[in-house]
N, C-alpha and C positions, 0 to 999 in steps of 0.2 A: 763298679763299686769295690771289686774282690783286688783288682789295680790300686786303687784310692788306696785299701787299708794297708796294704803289703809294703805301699810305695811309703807310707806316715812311718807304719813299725818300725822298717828299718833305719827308716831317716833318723829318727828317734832313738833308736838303742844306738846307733855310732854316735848321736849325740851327748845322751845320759852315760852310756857307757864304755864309749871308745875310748882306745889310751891315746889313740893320736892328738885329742883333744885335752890329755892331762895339766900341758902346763898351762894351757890359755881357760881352763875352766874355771870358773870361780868359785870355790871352798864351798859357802854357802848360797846359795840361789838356784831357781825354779832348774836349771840344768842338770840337778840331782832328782828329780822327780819326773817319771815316762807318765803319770798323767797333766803337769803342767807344760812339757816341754812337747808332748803329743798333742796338747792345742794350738800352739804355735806352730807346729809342723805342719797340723792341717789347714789351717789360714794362707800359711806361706804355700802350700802346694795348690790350692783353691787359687790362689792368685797366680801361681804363675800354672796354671791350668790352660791358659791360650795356648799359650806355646808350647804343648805336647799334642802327641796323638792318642795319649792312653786313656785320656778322661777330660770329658769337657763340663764346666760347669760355669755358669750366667755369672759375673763377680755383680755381686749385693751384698748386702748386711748380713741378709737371712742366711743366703750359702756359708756366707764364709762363717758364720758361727756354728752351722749347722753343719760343715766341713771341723771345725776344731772341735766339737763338740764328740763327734763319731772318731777323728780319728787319737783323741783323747780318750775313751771310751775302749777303743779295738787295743790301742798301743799300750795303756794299763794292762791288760787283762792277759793280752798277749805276754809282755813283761815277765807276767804274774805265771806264768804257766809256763814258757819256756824260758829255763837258764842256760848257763855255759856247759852243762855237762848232761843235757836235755830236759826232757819234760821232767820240773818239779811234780814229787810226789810229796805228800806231808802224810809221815806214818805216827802212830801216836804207840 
C-alpha cells in the first residue's frame, strides 16, 4: 500500500506541477488540482497494476475507485504538506 501511495504522489505532483508539462497543460482543468488528478492517477496505476511487481490489485469497479479514491485522498494531503522548499508550516 506504502508503494501504491508514493507511486500516485509522485505521479501526480510531476503532473499538477512539473514544468515539463507547462506548454501541453491546459490553463484551466482537473490538471491544476493534486486531488482531481490523484484520482485519475490511482485508476490508471490500478490498471496498469498487472504489469508491475510492486502491487497487485484484481481490476474491478470497486478497486479501481477505491484505488482513485486513496490515492486522491494520500496525493492531496501529501501536496498539502509537502512544498518546494519542504514541509509547509502555517504560522499565524
Amino acid at each position: 500500500m506504502l508503494w501504491f501511495i508514493l507511486v500516485c504522489y509522485g505521479l501526480t505532483q510531476i503532473l499538477v506541477y512539473g514544468s515539463i508539462f507547462n506548454k501541453i497543460r491546459p490553463k484551466r482543468h482537473f490538471f491544476h488540482c493534486p486531488m482531481c488528478m490523484g484520482f485519475w492517477v490511482g485508476v490508471i496505476v490500478c490498471l496498469i497494476s498487472p504489469e508491475t511487481e510492486l502491487f497487485t490489485f484484481e481490476i474491478n469497479v470497486v478497486n479501481l475507485l477505491i484505488c482513485g479514491w486513496l490515492s486522491s485522498g494520500t496525493s492531496y494531503a501529501l501536496c498539502m504538506i509537502i512544498g518546494d522548499e519542504g514541509i509547509n508550516v502555517k504560522r499565524n
